[in-house]
MIDREN-36697 format. One line per 8 residues: for each residue x, y, z of C-alpha. Coordinates in Angstrom, 3 decimals, padded with zeros to 6 digits, always signed. Layout:
BEGIN
X Y Z ~ ... $
***
This chain:
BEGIN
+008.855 +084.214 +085.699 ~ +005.842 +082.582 +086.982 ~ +006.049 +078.618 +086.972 ~ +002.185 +078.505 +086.780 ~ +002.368 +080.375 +084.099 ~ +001.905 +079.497 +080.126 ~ +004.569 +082.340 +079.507 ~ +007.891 +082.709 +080.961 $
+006.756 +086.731 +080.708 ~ +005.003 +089.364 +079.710 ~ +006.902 +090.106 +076.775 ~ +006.416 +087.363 +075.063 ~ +002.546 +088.768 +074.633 ~ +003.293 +092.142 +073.852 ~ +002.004 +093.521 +070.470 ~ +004.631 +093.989 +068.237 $
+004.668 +097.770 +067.877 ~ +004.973 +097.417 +071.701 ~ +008.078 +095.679 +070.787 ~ +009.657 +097.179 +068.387 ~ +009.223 +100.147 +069.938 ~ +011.027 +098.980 +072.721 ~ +013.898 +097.342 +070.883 ~ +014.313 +099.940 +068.592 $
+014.661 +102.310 +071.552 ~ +017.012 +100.484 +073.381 ~ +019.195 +100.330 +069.767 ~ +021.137 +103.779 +070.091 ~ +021.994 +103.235 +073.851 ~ +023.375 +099.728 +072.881 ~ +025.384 +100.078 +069.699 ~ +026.656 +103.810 +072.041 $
+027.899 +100.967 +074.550 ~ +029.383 +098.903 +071.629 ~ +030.902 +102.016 +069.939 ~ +032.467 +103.564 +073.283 ~ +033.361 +099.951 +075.132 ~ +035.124 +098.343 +072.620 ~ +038.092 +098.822 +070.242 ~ +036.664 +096.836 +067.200 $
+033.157 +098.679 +066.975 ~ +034.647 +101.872 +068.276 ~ +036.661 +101.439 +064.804 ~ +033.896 +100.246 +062.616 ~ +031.554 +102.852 +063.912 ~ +034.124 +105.746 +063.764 ~ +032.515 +107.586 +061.579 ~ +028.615 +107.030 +062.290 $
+026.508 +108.902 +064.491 ~ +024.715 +105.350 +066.082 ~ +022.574 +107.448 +068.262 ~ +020.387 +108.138 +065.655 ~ +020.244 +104.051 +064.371 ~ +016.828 +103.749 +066.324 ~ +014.497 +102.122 +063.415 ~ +015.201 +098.376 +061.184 $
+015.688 +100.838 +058.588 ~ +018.494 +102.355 +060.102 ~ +019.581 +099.379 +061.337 ~ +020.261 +097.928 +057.405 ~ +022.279 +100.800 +056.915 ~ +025.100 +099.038 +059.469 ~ +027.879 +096.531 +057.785 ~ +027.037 +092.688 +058.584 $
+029.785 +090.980 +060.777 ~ +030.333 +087.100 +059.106 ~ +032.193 +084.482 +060.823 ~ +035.197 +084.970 +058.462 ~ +036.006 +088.014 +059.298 ~ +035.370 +087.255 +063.446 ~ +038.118 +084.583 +062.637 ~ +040.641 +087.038 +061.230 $
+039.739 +089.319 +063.762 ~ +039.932 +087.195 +066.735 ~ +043.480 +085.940 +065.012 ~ +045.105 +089.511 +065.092 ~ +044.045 +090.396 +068.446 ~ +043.414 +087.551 +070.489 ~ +041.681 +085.869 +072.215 ~ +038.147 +088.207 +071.178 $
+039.231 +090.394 +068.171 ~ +038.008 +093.422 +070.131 ~ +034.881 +092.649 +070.457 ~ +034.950 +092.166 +074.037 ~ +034.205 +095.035 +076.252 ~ +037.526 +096.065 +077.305 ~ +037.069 +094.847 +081.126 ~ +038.604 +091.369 +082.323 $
+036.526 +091.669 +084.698 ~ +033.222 +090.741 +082.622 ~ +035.021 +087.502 +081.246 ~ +033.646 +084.363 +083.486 ~ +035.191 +081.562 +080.919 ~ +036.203 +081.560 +077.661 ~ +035.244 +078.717 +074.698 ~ +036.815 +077.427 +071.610 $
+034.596 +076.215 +068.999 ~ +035.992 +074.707 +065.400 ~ +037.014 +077.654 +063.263 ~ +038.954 +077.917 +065.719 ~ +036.028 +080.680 +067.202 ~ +036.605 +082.074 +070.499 ~ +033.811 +082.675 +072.680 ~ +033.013 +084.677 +076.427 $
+031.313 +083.551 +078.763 ~ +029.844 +086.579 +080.948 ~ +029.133 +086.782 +084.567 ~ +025.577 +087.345 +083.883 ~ +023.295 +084.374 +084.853 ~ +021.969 +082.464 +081.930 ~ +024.582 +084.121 +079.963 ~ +023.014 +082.803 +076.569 $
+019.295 +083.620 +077.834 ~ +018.396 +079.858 +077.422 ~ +015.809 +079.690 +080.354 ~ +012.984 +081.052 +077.946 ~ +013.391 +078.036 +075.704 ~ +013.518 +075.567 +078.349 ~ +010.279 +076.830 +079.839 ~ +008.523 +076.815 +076.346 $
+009.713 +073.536 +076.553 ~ +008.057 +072.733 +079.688 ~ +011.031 +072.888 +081.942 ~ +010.296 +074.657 +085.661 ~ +011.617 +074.664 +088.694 ~ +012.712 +071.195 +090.957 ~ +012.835 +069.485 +087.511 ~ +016.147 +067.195 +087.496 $
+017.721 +067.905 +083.451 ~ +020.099 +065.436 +081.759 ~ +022.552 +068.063 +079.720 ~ +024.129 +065.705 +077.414 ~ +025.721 +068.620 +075.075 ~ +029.503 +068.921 +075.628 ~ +031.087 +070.940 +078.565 ~ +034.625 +070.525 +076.674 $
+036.206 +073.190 +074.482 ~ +032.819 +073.992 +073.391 ~ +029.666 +076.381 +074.871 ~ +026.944 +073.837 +074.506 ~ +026.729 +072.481 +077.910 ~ +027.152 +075.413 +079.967 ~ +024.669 +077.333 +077.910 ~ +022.064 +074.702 +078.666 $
+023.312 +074.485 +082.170 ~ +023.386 +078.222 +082.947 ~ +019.280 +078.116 +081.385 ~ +017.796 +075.342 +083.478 ~ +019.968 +076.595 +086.418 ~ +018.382 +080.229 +086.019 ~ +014.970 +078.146 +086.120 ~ +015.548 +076.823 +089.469 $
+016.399 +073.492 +088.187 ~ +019.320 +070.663 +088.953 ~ +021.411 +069.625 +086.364 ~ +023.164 +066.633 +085.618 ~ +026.248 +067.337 +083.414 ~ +026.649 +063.977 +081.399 ~ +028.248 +065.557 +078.408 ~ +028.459 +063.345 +075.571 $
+029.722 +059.876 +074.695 ~ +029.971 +056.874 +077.570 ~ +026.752 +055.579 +076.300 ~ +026.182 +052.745 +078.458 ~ +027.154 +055.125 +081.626 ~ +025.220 +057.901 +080.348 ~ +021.766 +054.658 +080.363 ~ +022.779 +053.911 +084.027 $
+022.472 +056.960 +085.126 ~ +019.804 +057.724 +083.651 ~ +018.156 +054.720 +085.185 ~ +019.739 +055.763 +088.578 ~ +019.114 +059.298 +088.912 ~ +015.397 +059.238 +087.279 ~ +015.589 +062.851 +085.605 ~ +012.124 +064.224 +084.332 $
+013.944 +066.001 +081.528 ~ +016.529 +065.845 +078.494 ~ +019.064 +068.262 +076.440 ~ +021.281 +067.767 +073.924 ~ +020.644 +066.157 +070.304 ~ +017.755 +064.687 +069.162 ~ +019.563 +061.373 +067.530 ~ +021.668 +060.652 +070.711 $
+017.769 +061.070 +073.124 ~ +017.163 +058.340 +070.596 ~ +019.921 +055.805 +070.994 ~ +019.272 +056.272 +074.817 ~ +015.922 +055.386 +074.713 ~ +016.141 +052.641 +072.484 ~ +018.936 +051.077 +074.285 ~ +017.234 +051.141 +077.688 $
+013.972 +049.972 +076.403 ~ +016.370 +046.819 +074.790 ~ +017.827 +046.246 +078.224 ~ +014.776 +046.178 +080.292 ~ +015.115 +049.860 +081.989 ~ +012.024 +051.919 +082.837 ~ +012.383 +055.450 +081.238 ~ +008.798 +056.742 +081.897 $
+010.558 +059.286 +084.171 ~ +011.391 +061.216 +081.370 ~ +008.935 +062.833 +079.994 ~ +010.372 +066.358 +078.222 ~ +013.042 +067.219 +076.249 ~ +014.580 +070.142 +074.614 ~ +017.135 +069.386 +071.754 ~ +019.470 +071.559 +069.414 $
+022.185 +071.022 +067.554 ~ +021.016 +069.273 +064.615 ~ +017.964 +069.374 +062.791 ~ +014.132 +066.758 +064.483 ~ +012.829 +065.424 +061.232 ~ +009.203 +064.284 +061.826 ~ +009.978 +061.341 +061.792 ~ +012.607 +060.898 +064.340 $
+010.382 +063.265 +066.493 ~ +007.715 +061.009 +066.619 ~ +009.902 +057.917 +067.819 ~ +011.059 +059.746 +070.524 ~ +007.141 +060.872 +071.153 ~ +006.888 +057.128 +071.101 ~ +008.511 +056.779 +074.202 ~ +006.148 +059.387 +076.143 $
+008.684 +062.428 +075.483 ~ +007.343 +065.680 +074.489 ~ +010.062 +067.004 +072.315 ~ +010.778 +070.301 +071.212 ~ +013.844 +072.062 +069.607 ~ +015.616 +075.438 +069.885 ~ +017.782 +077.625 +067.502 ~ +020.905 +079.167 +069.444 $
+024.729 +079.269 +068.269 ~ +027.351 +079.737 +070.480 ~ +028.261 +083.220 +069.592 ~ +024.914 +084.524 +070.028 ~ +023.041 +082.506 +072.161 ~ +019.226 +081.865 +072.106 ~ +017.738 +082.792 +068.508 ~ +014.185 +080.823 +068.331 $
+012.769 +078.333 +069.960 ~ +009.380 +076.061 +069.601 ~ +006.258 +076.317 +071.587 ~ +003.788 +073.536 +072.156 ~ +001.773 +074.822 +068.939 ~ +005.082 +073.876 +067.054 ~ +004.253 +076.296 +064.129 ~ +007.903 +077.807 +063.546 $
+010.222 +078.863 +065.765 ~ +009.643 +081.762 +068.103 ~ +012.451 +084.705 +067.574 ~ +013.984 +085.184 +071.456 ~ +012.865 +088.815 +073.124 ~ +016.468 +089.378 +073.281 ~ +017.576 +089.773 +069.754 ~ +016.644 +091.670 +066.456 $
+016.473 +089.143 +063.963 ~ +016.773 +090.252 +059.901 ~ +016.311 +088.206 +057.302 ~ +018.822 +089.093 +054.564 ~ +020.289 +088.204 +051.084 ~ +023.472 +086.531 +051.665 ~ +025.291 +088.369 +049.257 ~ +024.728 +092.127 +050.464 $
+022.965 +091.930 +053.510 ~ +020.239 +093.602 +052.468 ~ +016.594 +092.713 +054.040 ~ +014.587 +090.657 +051.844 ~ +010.824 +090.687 +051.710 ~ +008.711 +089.273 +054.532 ~ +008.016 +085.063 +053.550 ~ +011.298 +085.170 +051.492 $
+014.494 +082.419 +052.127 ~ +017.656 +084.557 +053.366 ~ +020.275 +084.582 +055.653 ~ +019.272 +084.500 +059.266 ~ +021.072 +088.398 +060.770 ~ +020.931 +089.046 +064.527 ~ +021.727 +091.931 +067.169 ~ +022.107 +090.853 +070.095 $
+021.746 +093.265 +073.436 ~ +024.618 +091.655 +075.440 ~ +026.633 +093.948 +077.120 ~ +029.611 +092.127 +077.616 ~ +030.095 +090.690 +073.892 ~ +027.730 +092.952 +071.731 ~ +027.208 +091.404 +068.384 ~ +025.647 +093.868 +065.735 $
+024.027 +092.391 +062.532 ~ +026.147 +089.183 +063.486 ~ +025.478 +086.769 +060.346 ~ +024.560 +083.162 +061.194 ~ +025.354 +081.553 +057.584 ~ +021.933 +079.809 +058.146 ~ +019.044 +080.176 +055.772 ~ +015.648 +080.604 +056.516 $
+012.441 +082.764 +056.463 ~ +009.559 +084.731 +058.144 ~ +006.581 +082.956 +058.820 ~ +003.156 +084.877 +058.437 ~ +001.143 +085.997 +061.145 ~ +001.522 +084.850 +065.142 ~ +001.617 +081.813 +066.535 ~ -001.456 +079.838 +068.401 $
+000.063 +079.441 +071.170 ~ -000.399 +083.580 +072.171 ~ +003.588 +084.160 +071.761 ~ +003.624 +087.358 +069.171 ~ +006.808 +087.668 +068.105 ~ +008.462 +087.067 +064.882 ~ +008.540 +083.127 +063.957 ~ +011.208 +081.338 +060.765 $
+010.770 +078.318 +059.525 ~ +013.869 +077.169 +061.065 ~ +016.940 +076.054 +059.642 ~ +016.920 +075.825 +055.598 ~ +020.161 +075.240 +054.548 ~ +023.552 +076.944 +054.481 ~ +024.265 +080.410 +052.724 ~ +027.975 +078.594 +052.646 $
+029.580 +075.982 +052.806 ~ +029.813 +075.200 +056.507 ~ +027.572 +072.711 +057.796 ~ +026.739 +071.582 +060.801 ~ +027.212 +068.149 +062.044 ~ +025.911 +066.553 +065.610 ~ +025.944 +070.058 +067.023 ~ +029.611 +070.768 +065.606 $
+029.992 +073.493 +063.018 ~ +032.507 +072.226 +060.025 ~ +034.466 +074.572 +058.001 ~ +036.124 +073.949 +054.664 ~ +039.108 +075.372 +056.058 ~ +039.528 +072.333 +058.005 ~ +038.560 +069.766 +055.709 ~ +041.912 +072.173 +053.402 $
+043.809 +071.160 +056.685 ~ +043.385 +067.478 +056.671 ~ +044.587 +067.418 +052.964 ~ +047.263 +069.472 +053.339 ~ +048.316 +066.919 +055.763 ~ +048.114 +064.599 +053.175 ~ +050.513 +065.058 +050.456 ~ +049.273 +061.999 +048.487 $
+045.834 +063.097 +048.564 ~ +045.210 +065.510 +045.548 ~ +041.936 +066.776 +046.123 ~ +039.165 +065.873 +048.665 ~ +035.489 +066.466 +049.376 ~ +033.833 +065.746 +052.628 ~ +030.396 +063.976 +052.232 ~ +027.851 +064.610 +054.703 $
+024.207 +062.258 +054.798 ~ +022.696 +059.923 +057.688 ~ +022.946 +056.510 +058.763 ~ +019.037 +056.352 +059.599 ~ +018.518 +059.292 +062.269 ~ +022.341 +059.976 +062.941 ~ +024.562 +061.906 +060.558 ~ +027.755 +060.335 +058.785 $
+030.636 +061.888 +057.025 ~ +032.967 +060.619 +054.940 ~ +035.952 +062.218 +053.396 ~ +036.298 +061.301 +049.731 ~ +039.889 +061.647 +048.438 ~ +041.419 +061.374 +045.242 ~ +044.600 +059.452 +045.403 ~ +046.946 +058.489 +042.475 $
+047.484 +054.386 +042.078 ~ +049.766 +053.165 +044.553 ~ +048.480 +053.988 +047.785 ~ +047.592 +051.857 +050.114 ~ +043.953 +051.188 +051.713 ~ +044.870 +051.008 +055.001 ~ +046.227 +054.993 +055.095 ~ +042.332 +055.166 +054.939 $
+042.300 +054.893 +059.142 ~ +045.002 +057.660 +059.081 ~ +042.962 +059.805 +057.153 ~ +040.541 +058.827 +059.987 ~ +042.407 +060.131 +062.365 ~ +043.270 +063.731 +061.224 ~ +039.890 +064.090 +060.697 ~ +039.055 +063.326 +064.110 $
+041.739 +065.517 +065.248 ~ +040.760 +068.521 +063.186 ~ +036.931 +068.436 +063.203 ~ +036.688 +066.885 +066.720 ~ +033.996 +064.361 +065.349 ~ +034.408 +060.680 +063.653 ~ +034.452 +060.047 +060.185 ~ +035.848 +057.882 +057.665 $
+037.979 +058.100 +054.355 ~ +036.676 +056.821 +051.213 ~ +039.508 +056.785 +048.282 ~ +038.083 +057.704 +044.933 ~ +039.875 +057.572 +041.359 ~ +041.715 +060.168 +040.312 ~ +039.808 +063.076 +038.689 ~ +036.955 +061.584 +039.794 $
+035.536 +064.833 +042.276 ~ +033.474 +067.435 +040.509 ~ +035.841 +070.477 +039.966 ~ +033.253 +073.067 +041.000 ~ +035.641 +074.188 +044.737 ~ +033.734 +072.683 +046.710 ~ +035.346 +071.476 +050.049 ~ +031.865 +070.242 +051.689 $
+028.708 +068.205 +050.118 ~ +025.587 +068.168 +052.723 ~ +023.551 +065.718 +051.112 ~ +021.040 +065.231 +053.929 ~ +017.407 +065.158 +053.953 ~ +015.132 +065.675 +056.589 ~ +011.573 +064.951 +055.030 $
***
């Protein structure tokens, strides 16, 4: 890495036969690794011959891994389903994300190869970043952290919530730039400018975990920030990220990334909506045609900005019904859980939309007569406990609900 340079590196110019000549090289070796290293591949792959997967072709022949089935896995043979390599050693935390989903944390600096974003961003060494993504149960914050920190810059771990301590400090410690979500850069900004502090010192930010509308990016822009957004999960890591041209989202140099139809993982054709596929080349917790759930498509051509690789239009929607909610995936699994918990509830659908630029859920229940309003802040609560997010109850008449099975209604719009 070069600070004076536009690129973080050289592969980020690279043609692309350069590159997929070098990925698809690397393939046989990798998925070898993942076949010999650890107990769930080395049973999925029992019967292949991976040293001779070394072309996208090939690569489509392998199953897809969903989220489901890394749930049942990592139930029956906690705390990784086997997808670990088998080496405590290689194991520098471990993460719980709703699901539950357990994820590793490897010794490897910049573990989730988030540096590459932040510098697209603008990020570089000396800079002082606000990380305002959670350090608690969840990935977030460390994979932020361990990015800027591979940059050469200091972090500031605020984490989220304490809103009025999170504006003093910001006052008090001056940072040059921001992570975390978009909406909550927003209440911070607006609430300083309301009480009189000076946030000119911040002038970059770099924000996942929900989706920048246009119009919420330029408020924040507003304000002097240059804003751009990355694609990463917590399994995987970086996926795509947005350059200053901010045309797409740049696929990572670290990753294959497929474009498939949700139903049989097959790739669809190059400009066409599928589910967003990706191999990672991380040694420690390999992930082969690992599939995201998120929608979305190839982009034509390069970018402006030089970058070559592959760019998606970012995040289109859900191939299920999980959704994604201030940076918190939400599973209709748990939204079964709260109304099991419930025996007076019948049958329940959580609503998801926005209050302006932050996102609100409310769980609408069918109840028979007789029950009281007030269980409404109980319902409250479960939710809170389950989903680890706020949301309120809404009681509905009976029959009321559509009776199509669905647990989970994102109704927002980002337009």
């Amino acid at each position: 890495m070069n600070s004076n340079s536009t690129y973080f590196d050289t592969l980020e110019t690279r043609s692309v036969d350069e590159r997929e000549h070098a990925l698809f090289s690397e393939l046989p070796h990798f998925l070898s690794h993942a076949k010999r290293e650890t107990s769930a591949y080395g049973e999925l792959y029992s019967d292949l011959e991976v040293e001779s997967f070394n072309s996208r072709e090939k690569l489509a022949d392998l199953p897809v891994l969903r989220k489901t089935e890394l749930v049942d896995r990592q139930r029956k043979n906690p705390p990784f389903g086997g997808l670990v390599v088998d080496n405590d050693n290689e194991v520098f935390k471990v993460f719980s994300s709703p699901g539950p989903i357990h994820e590793p944390q490897g010794k490897e600096p910049d573990f989730w190869r988030m540096s590459r974003a932040l510098f697209a961003a603008g990020f570089r060494p000396g800079d002082l970043v606000f990380n305002t993504f959670s350090y608690h149960f969840t990935p977030a914050g460390a994979m932020l952290d361990g990015g800027a920190q591979a940059l050469g810059c200091t972090v500031f771990p605020a984490g989220v919530g304490q809103t009025e301590a999170q504006i003093q400090a910001l006052a008090d410690l001056t940072p040059n730039g921001y992570v975390g979500t978009p909406s909550f850069l927003n209440i911070l900004l607006a609430r300083s400018q309301q009480e009189g502090i000076d946030t000119s010192h911040l002038t970059k930010a770099l924000v996942s975990g929900e989706a920048l509308p246009d119009s919420l990016r330029q408020e924040i822009e507003e304000y002097g920030v240059s804003i751009l957004q990355c694609y990463a999960t917590a399994d995987l890591g970086l996926i795509a990220y947005e350059s200053p041209a901010k045309e797409g989202m740049i696929s990572d140099e670290g990753i294959i990334l497929e474009i498939v139809h949700p139903g049989t993982g097959d790739p669809v054709l190059e400009g066409e909506v599928g589910e967003v596929v990706v191999t990672t080349f991380n040694r420690t917790y390999p992930l082969i045609r690992f599939a995201t759930g998120d929608l979305s498509a190839i982009m034509p051509g390069q970018s402006s900005c030089g970058r070559t690789n592959h760019r998606i239009r970012g995040w289109m929607g859900r191939a299920d019904q999980v959704t994604k909610i201030r940076g918190m995936f939400i599973h209709p699994l748990q939204i079964q859980t709260i109304i099991n918990k419930h025996d007076w509830i019948s049958r329940a659908r959580l609503v998801v939309d926005r209050d302006g630029h932050n996102d609100r859920m409310t769980l609408h229940c069918e109840v028979s007569g007789g029950v009281d309003q007030s269980l409404a802040d109980e319902v409250a609560g479960t939710i809170r406990q389950i989903c680890k997010l706020r949301g309120s109850a809404e009681f509905v008449e009976f029959g009321s609900l559509p009776d199509d099975g669905k647990l989970i209604e994102d109704l927002r719009s980002y337009k």
